[in-house]
C-alpha positions in Angstrom: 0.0 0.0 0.0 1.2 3.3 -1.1 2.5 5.7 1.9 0.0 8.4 0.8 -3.2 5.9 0.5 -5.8 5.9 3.6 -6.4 3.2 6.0 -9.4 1.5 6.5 -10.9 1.7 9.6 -12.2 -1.2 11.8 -16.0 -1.2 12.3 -16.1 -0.5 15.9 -13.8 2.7 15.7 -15.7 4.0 12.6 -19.0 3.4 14.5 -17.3 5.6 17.7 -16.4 8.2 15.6 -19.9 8.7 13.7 -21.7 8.6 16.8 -19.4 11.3 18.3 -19.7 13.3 15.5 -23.6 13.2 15.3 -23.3 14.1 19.3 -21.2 17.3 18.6 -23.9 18.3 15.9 -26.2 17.7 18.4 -24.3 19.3 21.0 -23.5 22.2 18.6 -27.2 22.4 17.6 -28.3 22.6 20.5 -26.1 25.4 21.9 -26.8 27.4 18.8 -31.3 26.8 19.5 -30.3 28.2 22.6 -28.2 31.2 21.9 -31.2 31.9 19.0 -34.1 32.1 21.3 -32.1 33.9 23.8 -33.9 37.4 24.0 -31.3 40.2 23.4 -30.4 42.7 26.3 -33.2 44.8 27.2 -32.1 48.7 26.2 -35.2 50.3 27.5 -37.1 52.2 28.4 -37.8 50.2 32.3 -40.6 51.2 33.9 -40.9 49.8 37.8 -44.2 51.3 39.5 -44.6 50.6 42.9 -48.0 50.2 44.3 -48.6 51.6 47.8 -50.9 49.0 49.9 -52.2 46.6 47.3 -52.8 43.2 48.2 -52.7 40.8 45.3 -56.0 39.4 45.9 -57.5 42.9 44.8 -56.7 42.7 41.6 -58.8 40.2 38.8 -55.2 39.1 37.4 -55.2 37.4 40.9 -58.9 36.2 41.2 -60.2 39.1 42.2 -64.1 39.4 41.1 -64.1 42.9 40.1 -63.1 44.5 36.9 -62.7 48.3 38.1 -58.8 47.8 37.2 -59.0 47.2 32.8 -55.3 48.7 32.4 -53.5 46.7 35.0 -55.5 43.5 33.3 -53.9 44.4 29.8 -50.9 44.5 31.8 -51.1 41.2 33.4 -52.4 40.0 29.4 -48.9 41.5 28.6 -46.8 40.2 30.4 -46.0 37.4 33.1 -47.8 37.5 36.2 -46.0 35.9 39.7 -48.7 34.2 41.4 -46.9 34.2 44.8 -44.7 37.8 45.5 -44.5 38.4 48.7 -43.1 42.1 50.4 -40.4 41.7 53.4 -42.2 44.7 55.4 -45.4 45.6 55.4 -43.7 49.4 56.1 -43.6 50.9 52.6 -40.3 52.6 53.5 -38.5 49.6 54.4 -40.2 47.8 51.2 -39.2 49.7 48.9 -36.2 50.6 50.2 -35.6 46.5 49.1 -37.1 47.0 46.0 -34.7 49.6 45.0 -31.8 47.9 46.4 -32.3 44.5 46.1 -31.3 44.1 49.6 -33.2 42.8 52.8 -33.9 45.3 55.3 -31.4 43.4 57.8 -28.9 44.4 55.1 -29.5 47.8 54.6 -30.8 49.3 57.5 -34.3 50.4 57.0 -36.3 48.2 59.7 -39.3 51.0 60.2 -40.9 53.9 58.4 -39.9 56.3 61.0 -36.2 57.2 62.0 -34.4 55.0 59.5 -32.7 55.8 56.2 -30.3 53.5 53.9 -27.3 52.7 54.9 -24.3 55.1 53.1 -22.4 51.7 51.6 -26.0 50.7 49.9 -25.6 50.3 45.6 -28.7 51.2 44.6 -30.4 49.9 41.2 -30.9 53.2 40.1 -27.3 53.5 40.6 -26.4 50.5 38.9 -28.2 50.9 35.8 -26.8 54.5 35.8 -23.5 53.4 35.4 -24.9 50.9 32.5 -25.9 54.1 30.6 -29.9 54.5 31.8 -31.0 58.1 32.5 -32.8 57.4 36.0 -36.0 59.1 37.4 -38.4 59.0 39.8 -41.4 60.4 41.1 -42.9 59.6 44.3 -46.2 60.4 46.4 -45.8 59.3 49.6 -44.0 61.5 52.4 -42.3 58.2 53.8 -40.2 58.1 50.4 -39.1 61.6 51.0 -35.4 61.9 49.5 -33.8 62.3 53.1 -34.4 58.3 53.7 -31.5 57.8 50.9 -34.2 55.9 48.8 -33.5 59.0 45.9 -29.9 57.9 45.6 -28.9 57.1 42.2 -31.5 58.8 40.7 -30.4 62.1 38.5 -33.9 63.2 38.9 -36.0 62.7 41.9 -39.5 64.5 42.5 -41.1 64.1 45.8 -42.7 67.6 46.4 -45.5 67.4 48.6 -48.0 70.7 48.9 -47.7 73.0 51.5 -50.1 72.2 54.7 -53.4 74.3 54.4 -54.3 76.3 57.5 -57.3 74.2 58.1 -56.0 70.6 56.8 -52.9 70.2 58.7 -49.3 68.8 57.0 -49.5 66.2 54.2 -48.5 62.8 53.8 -48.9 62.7 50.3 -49.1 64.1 46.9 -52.1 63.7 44.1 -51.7 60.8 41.7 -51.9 63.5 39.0 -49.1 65.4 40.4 -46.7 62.4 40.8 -47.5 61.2 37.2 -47.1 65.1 35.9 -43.9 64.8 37.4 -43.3 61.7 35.8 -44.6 62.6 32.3 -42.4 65.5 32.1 -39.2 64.0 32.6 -40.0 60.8 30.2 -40.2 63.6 27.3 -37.3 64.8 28.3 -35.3 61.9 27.6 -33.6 62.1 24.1 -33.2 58.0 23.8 -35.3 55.0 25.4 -32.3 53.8 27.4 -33.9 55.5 30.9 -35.1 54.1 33.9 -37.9 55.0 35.9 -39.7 54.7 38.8 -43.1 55.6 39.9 -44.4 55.0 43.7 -48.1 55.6 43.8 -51.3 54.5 46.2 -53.4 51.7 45.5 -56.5 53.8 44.6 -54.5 55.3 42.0 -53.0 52.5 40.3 -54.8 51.4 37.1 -54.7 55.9 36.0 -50.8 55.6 36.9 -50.7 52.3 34.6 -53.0 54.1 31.9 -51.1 57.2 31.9 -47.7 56.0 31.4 -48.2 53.1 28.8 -50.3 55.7 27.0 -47.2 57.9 27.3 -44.6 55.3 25.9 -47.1 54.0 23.2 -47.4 57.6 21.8 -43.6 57.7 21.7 -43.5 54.4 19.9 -41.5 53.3 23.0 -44.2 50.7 24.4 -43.6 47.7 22.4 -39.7 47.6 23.4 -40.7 48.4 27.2 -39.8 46.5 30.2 -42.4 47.7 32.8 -42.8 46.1 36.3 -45.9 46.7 38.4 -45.0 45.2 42.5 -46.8 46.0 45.0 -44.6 47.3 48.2 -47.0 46.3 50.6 -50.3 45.0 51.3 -52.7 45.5 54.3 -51.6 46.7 57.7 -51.1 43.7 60.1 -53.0 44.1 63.2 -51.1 40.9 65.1 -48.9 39.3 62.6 -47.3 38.4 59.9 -49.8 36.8 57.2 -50.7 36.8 53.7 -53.1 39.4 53.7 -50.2 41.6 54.9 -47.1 39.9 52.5 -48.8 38.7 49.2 -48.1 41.8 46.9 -48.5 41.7 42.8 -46.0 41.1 40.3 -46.6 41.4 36.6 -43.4 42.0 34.6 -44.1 43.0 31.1 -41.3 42.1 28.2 -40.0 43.8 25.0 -42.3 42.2 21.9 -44.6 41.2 24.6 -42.2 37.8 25.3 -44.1 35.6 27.8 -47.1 37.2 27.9 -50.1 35.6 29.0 -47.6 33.2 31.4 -47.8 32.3 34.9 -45.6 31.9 37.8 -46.4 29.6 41.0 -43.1 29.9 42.2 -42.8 31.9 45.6 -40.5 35.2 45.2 -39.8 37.8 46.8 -39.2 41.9 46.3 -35.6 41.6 46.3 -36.0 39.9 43.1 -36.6 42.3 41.2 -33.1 44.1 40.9 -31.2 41.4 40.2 -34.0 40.5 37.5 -33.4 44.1 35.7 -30.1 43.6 35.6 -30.0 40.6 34.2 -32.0 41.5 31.8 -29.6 44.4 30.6 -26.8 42.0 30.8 -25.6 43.9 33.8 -23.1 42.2 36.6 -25.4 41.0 39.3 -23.3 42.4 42.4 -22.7 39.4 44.7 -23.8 40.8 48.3 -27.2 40.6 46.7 -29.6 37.8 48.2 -31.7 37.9 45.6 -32.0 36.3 42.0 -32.6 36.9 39.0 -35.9 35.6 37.7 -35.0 35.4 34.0 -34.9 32.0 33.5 -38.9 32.0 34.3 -39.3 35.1 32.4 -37.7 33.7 29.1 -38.9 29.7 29.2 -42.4 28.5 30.5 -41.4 25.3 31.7 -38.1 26.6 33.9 -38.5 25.9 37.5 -37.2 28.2 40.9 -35.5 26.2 43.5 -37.5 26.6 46.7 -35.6 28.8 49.2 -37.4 31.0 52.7 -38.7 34.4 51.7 -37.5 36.4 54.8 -40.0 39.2 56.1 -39.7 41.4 59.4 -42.6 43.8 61.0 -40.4 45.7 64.0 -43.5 48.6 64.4 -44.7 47.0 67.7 -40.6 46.7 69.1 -39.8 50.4 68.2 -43.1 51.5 68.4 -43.7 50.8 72.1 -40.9 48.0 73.0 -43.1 45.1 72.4 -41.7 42.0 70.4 -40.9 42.1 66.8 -42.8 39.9 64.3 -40.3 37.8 61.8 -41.6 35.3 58.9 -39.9 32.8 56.4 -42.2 31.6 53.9 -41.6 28.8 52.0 -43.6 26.7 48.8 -45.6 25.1 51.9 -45.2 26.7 55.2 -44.9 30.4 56.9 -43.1 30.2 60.1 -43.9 33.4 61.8 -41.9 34.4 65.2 -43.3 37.0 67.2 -44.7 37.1 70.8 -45.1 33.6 69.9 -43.9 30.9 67.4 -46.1 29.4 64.9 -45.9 27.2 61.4 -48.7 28.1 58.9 -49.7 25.5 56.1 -49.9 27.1 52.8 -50.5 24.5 50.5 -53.1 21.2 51.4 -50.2 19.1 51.3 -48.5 20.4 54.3 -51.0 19.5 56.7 -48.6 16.3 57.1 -46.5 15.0 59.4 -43.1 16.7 58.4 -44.1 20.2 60.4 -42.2 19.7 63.4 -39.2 19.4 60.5 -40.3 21.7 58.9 -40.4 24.2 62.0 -36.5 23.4 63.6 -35.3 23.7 60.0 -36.6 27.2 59.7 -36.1 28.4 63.3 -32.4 27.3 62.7 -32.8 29.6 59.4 -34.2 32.6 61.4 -32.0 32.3 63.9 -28.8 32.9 61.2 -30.2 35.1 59.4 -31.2 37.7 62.6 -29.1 36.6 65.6 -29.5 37.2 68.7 -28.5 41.0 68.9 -31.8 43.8 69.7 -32.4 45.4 66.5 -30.4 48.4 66.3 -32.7 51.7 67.1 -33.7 54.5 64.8 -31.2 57.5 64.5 -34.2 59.6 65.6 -36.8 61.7 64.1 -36.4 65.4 62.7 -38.8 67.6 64.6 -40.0 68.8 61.1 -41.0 65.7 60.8 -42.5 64.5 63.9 -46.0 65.6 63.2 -46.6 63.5 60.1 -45.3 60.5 61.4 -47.3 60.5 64.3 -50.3 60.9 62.4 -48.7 58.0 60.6 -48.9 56.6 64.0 -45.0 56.4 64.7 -43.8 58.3 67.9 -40.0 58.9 68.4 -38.3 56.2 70.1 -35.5 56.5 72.7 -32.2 54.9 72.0 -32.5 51.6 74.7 -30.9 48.4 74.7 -33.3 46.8 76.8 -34.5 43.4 74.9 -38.1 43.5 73.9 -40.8 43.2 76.8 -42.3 39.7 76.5 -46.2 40.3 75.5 -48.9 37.7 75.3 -50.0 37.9 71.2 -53.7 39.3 72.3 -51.7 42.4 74.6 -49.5 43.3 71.6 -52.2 43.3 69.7 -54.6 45.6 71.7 -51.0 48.1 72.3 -50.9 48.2 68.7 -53.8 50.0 68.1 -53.6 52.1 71.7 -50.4 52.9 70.4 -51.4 53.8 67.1 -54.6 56.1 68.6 -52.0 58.2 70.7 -50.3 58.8 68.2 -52.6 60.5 65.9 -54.0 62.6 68.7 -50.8 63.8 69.1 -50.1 64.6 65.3 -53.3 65.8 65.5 -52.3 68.3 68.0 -54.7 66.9 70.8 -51.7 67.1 72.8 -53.7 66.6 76.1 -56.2 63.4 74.7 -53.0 62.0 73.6 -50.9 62.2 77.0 -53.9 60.6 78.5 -53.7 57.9 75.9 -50.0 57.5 76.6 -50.5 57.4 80.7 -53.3 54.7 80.4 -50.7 52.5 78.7 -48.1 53.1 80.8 -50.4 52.7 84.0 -51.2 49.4 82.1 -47.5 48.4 81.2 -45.3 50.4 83.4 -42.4 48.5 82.0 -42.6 49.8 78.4 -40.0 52.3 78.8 -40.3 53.2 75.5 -43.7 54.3 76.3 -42.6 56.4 79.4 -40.1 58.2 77.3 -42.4 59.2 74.2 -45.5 60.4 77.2 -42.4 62.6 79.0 -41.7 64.0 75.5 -45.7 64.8 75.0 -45.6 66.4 78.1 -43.0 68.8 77.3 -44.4 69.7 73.9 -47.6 70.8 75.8 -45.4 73.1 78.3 -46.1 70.7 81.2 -42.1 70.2 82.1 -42.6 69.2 86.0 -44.8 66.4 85.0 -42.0 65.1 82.4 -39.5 65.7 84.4 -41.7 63.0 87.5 -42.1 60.6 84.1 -38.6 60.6 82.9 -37.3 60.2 86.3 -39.2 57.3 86.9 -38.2 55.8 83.6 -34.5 56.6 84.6 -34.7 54.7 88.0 -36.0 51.6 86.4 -33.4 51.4 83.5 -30.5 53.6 84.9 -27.8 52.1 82.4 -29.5 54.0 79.6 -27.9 57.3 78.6 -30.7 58.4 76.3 -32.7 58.6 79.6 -30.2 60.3 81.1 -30.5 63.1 78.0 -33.7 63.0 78.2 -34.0 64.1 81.6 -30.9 66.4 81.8 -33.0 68.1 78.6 -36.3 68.6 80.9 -34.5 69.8 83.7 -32.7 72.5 81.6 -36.0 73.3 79.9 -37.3 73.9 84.2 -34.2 76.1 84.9 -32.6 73.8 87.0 -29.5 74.1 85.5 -26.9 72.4 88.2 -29.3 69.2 88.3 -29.5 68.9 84.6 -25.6 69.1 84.2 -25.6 66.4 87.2 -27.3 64.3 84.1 -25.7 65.2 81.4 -22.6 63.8 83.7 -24.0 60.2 83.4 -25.4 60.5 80.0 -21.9 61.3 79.4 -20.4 58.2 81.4 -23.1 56.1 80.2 -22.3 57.1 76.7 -18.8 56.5 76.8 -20.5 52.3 75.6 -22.9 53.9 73.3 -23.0 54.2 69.6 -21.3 57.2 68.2 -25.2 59.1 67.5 -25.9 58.9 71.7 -22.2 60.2 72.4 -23.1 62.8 69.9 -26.0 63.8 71.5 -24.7 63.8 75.0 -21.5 65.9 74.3 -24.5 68.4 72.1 -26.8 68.5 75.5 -23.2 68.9 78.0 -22.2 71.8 75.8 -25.5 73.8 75.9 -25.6 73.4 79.5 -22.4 74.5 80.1 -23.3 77.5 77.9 -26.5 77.8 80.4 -23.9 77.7 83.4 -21.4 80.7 81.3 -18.6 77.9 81.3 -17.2 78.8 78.0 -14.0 77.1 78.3 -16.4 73.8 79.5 -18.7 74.8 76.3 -15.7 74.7 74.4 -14.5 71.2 75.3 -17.5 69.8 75.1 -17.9 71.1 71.7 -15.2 69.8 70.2 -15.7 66.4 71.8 -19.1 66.9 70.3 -17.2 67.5 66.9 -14.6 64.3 67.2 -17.8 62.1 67.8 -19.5 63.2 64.9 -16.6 65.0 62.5 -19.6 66.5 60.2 -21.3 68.4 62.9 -20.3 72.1 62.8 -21.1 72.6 67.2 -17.5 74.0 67.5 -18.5 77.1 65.1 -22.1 77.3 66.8 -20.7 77.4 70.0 -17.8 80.0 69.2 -20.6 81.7 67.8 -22.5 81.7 70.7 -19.9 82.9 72.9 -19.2 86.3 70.7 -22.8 86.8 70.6 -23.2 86.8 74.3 -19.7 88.9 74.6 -22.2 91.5 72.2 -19.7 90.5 69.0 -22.5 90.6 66.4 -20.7 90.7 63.7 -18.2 88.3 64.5 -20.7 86.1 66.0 -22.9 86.3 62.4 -18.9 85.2 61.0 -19.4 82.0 62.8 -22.8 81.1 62.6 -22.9 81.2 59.0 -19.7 79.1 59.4 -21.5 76.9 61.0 -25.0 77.4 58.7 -22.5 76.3 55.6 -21.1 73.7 57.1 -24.8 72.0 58.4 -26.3 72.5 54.9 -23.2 70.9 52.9 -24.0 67.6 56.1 -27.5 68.2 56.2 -27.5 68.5 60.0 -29.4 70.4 62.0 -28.1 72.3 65.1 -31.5 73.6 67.7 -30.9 77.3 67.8 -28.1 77.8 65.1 -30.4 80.1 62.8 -31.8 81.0 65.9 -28.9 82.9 66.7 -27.1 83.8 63.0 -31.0 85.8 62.8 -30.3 87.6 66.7 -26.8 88.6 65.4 -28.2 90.1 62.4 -30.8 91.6 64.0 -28.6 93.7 66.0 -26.7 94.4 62.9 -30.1 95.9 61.8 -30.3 93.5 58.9 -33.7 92.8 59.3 -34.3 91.3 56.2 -31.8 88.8 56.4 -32.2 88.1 60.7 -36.5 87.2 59.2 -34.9 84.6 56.8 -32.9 83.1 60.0 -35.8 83.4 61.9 -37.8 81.2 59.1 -35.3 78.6 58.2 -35.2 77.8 62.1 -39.2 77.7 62.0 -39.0 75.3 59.1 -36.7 72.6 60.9 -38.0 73.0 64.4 -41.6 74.2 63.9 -42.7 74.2 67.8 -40.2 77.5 68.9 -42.0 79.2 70.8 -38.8 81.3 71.2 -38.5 81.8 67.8 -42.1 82.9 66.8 -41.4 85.3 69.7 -38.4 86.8 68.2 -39.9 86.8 64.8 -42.9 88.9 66.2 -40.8 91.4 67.9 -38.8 91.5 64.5 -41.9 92.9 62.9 -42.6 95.1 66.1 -39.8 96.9 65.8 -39.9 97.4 62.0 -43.3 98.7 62.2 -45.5 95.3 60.5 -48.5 95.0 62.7 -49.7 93.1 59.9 -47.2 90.4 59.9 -47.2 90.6 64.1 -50.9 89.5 63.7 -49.6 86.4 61.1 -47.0 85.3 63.1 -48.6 85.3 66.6 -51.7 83.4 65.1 -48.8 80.8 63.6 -47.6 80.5 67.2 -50.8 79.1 68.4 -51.6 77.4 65.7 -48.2 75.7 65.7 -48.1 74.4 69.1 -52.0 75.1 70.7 -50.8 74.7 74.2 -51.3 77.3 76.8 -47.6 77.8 77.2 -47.7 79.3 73.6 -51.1 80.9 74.5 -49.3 82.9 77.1 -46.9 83.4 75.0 -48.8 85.1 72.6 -50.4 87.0 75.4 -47.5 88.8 76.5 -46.3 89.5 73.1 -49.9 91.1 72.3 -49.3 93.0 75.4 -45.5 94.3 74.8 -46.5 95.8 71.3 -49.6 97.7 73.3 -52.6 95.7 72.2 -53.9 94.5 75.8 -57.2 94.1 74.2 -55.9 90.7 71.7 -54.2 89.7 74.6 -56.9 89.0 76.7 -59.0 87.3 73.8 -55.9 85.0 73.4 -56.3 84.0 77.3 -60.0 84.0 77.4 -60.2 81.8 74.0 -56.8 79.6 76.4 -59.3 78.8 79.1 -62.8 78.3 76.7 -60.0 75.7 74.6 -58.2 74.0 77.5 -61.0 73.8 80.5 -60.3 71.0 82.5 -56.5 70.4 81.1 -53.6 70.3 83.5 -51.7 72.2 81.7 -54.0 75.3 81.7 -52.2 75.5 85.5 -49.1 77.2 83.7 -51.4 80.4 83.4 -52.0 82.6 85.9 -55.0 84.6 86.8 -55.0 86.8 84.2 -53.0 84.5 81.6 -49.4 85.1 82.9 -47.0 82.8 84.2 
C-alpha cells in the first residue's frame, strides 16, 4: 500500500467516531437553538411602579371578582404574572427601600418607616443601571419616600414635592396621583433615547390611572412595544397581630420587549428583592454578589423553567420600636410560613402540608431565622427630625428612645390591643390633641409600666404641651428603672434644663456622658451636644468649648465648635463676629444636612442687631422650618416685625404660634407678646379663648390669673 493511501478503519472505531460526530452536531445544535431564542439585552425604556398598599388578591389578574382595574389587566395579558410575590415589610419605607436595592432590610438598615434611612455603603439599582448608561428618574407620592431616607440615591432626577399644609388641613402625607404622574410625564419627554429608567411609587387607589397614563405615554412615543415595565406591590394590608398573607402577598406582573411571555404564569414563591437582580440581568448587567436575591429570568424567558424553593424572609419591627413590644419575623416557603413574634407558629400554605413533616419543617426554619437575625436587639432609629414629627405621628410612629433593653415579653392578644392604643395616641398627638394624647400615653403606661419606651415618648408629649414638672416625675421614673441608659439620662438632663434647673440637669448630662462612653457614636453625639448647651447655660465657655469639640470628634460633620464659638461672641455682644461663625456653621450644616437647635436661631439675633432685618426674618424662618414648635423663635420673629413697624405680619406670626403648638404655654406666650406691642385688648381674647379651649387640662395650670406665668 502506497505511503499516501488511507487506511481503512475497523468497524467498531468508525462506529465511535460517527456517533461522536452526530453528538457534537447535536451538541453544537443545540447550543446554537439556545443562543437563537435567547432574547437580546433589554435597552429600555424600564418602567418599575410601585404600588402603595395593594394586596394581590385585589386585583382580577389574581382572582379578584371585580373588573374596576382594565389597564392593570392588559398588563397582566402582557406580560408574566408571579402568582406568589411576597413584600419583606409591610412598612412601605422599608419595602421599597428592598425594591430599590435588592437588599433585605437586615442588610440595609431600613427596619421602620420612622427614623431609618439607607445605609451610606448601599448600591442602589438606580445607581447600577446608571453606570450601564440609563438616564434614572423618579417620582414619588408618599411622604415616607421623602429623599432624606436615601431611597432617591442614584436617581439624577428625583420629585417628591409634597404641597404646603393648608391652615385648616394640617401637613401632608402625600401628593395627588396626578401630580406624581405630571412629574413623571415630564421628565420621560425629556429623555432624548429610550435607554432611561424610571420609577413611579403611587397608592393603590390610583393605580390602574398611573398604569394608563404612562403606557399611553410610551405607546405615543413608539416606546411601548420595546418596554420593560414592572408593576410590585410594596406592601399589602396593615397587620394588626402578625405576619400573614393578607399583609405579605403583593403583585408582580413583569411586562417584556415584543410582549415575550405574555399571558404566562408563575407559581413559584419570590420575593421583592428579586426584582433588581432580574433588571439587571435583563440588561446583561453584573449582578453584584452581596445581593440575596436572583434573577428571575430564566422563568421570564422559558415556560417550563422551575425556581428552587428557598425561605422568603419578612420582618414587621413597628410594635418593638413603636412601644418596645416584640418584633414579628416570617420565612415563607412553597408550603409553610413560620412566623416568630410574641409567639412561634408554622402556617400551612398548600393542602399538602397539613402532614407530618411540620415539626421538620419548624426546627429547620427556626435554625434559618436564627442565622439570618441573631440574637442581637435590632439596632434603634437614628431619631426623628422635629419637622418631621408631626406627620409621622399621624402615621402613628412616635419617636423612640435609644434603649438596649430586649423586647418586653407580651402575650399575642396584649400586643395586639397596644398596637392600636399605640397607634390612637399617636394620631392625637399629630393631631395636635396634645392633652387626649398624654392621657392615651399614661393609660398605657399605667397598664405596662415597663414599656420604657412608652414612658419616654408620654415625657416627650408632656414637654411639647409646656407641662415640664410632669415630664421631668415621668422621665425620672423611667430613669430609675433602666438607669444604664444614657438616652434617659439626656432626656432628663433636657427637661430639667427646659425647668431652669441648671446644676441638676448638668448632674445628668454627667451620666449621659459616662453612660455614653458604651454607646453608639449618635448617643455620644447627642450627650457631648446636650453637656455643651448646658455649660453655655452655666457661662462655662472654656467647659462649652471642650465639650464642643468632643461633640465635633464624635460626629466629624457636625459644625457645634463654630455654633458654640458663635454663641460665645454673641453673648460677649460681637455681632458681627458672632454672624462670622454662625454662617460658618449654617454652611457647614447644609453641605451635612445636620441640624443644630438654635443655630439660625442665633445667625438671625446677630443680624438683628446688625439691623439687617431682612436677612435676621430669613434666620428666623429657616429655624421655624426645621424646628416648627419654637415658641422662642415665633417670639423673636414677632418682635422682629414690632420693631420694624409690621402690625400686619405681628398679627400672622402670633396666630402661627398658636396654631403651631396650641398649648397654653404658647397661648401665654402670645399673650404677652400682644401685650408688649400695646394691644392689651388681643391679649386677653388670646387668654379668654386659652381657658374656653383648655377647661379641665392640667396644663392650663401654667397660666396665671389673668393669663401670665
Amino acid at each position: 500500500m502506497a505511503r499516501g493511501s488511507a487506511r481503512k478503519l475497523r468497524p467498531g472505531v468508525a462506529a465511535i467516531i460517527v456517533l461522536g460526530f452526530g453528538l457534537a452536531v447535536a451538541a453544537s445544535a443545540a447550543v446554537g437553538w439556545r443562543v437563537a431564542r435567547e432574547s437580546p439585552a433589554h435597552q429600555g425604556p424600564i418602567v418599575l411602579i410601585s404600588v402603595d398598599g395593594m394586596p394581590a388578591t385585589s386585583l382580577p389578574a389574581y382572582g379578584a371578582p371585580s373588573t374596576d382595574t382594565p389597564a392593570i389587566d392588559l398588563l397582566a395579558a402582557d406580560g408574566v404574572v408571579f402568582e406568589r410575590a411576597y413584600a419583606h415589610s409591610p412598612q412601605a419605607l422599608p419595602a421599597n427601600a428592598s425594591i430599590l436595592s435588592g437588599q433585605l432590610p437586615i442588610q440595609h438598615g431600613v427596619r421602620d418607616d420612622g427614623g431609618f434611612a439607607l445605609n451610606q455603603e448601599v448600591v442602589t439599582l438606580a445607581e447600577m443601571l446608571r453606570s450601564r448608561g440609563f438616564a434614572t428618574g423618579a417620582a414619588v407620592s408618599s411622604f415616607l419616600l421623602r429623599p432624606e431616607t436615601g431611597v432617591a440615591q442614584g436617581f439624577r432626577f428625583y420629585d417628591a414635592e409634597l404641597p404646603d399644609a393648608g391652615a385648616d388641613t394640617g401637613p401632608v402625607l402625600a401628593r395627588s396621583a396626578s401630580a406624581t404622574l405630571d412629574a413623571a410625564e415630564t421628565w420621560v419627554r425629556s429623555q432624548d433615547g429610550r435607554r432611561f429608567f424610571l420609577f413611579v411609587q403611587i397608592d393603590q387607589q390610583d393605580a390602574d390611572t398611573a398604569v394608563t397614563r404612562l403606557t399611553t405615554l410610551l405607546k405615543s412615543r413608539q416606546m411601548y412595544d420595546g418596554s420593560t415595565i414592572v408593576l410590585l406591590g410594596d406592601r399589602a394590608d396593615e397587620p394588626t397581630r402578625t405576619l400573614d398573607d393578607n399583609s405579605l402577598r403583593v403583585p408582580l406582573i413583569v411586562k417584556q420587549p415584543g410582549g415575550e411571555g405574555a399571558g404566562r404564569r408563575v407559581a413559584d414563591p419570590v420575593q421583592q428583592i428579586d426584582v433588581t437582580p432580574t433588571l439587571l440581568d435583563l440588561v446583561r448587567a453584573p449582578v453584584p454578589g452581596n445581593l440575596v436575591g436572583r434573577s428571575l429570568r430564566e422563568v421570564l424567558t422559558d415556560d417550563k423553567a422551575t425556581l428552587r424553593e428557598r425561605p422568603l424572609y419578612a420582618e414587621w419591627l413597628a410594635p418593638h420600636f413603636g412601644f418596645g413590644g416584640q418584633p414579628v419575623y416570617a420565612l415563607t416557603t412553597g408550603s409553610y410560613r413560620y412566623v416568630r413574634g410574641t409567639d412561634e407558629e408554622l402556617v400551612p400554605l398548600a393542602p399538602q402540608a397539613e402532614g407530618s413533616g411540620a415539626a421538620a419543617e419548624t426546627a429547620r426554619l427556626r435554625e434559618e431565622l436564627d442565622r439570618r437575625i441573631g440574637t442581637a436587639v435590632p439596632a434603634a432609629p437614628s431619631g426623628i427630625a422635629p419637622a418631621d414629627e408631626e406627620r409621622l405621628a399621624l402615621l402613628g410612629y412616635l419617636e423612640a428612645p435609644h434603649l438596649m433593653q430586649a423586647p418586653m415579653p407580651l402575650a399575642a392578644s396584649e400586643q395586639t390591643a397596644l398596637i392600636g392604643q399605640h397607634r390612637a395616641a399617636a394620631l392625637l398627638i399629630g393631631q395636635k390633641k396634645y392633652s387626649a394624647g398624654i392621657r392615651a400615653l399614661q393609660a398605657i403606661v399605667k397598664a405596662h409600666p415597663d414599656l420604657i419606651v412608652v414612658q419616654y415618648q408620654l415625657g416627650s408629649a408632656l414637654m411639647r404641651a409646656g407641662r415640664i414638672d410632669e415630664a421631668i416625675a415621668v422621665l425620672q421614673d423611667a430613669r430609675d428603672r433602666l438607669p444604664e441608659e444614657a438616652d434617659l439620662a439626656l432626656a432628663l438632663a433636657d427637661a430639667l434644663m427646659r425647668a431652669g434647673r441648671v446644676e441638676l440637669a448638668s448632674s445628668q448630662v454627667d451620666d449621659a456622658l459616662t453612660l455614653a462612653k458604651t454607646s453608639d457614636a449618635v448617643i455620644r453625639t447627642s450627650a457631648h451636644e446636650l453637656a455643651a448647651r448646658i455649660a453655655l447655660a452655666k457661662n462655662d465657655s472654656e467647659a462649652a468649648l471642650a465639650q464642643a469639640k468632643a461633640a465635633h470628634d464624635a460626629d466629624p460633620t457636625l459644625p457645634m465648635e463654630e455654633f458654640v464659638r458663635g454663641r460665645l461672641l454673641y453673648d460677649e455682644g460681637k455681632y458681627e463676629e458672632a454672624a462670622a461663625a454662625c454662617q460658618g456653621a449654617v454652611s457647614a450644616e447644609g453641605a451635612q444636612k445636620r441640624n443644630i437647635p438654635e443655630l439660625h436661631l442665633y445667625l438671625g439675633e446677630s443680624l438683628a442687631h446688625l439691623e439687617r432685618y431682612a436677612e435676621a426674618e430669613a434666620q428666623y424662618r429657616e429655624e421655624l422650618k426645621t424646628f416648627p414648635r419654637s415658641v422662642h423663635v415665633y417670639s423673636r420673629l414677632a418682635m422682629l416685625y414690632a420693631a420694624t413697624n409690621r402690625q400686619e405680619a405681628v398679627e400672622d406670626v402670633l396666630n402661627e404660634l398658636v396654631a403651631a403648638t396650641p398649648t397654653p404655654e404658647s397661648y401665654a406666650a402670645a399673650a404677652r407678646l400682644w401685650t408688649i406691642v400695646g394691644n392689651r385688648t388681643r391679649a386677653e381674647a388670646l387668654r379668654s379663648d386659652a381657658r374656653d379651649r383648655f377647661r379641665g387640662d392640667p396644663s392650663l395650670a401654667l397660666l396665671g390669673k389673668d393669663g401670665r406665668r
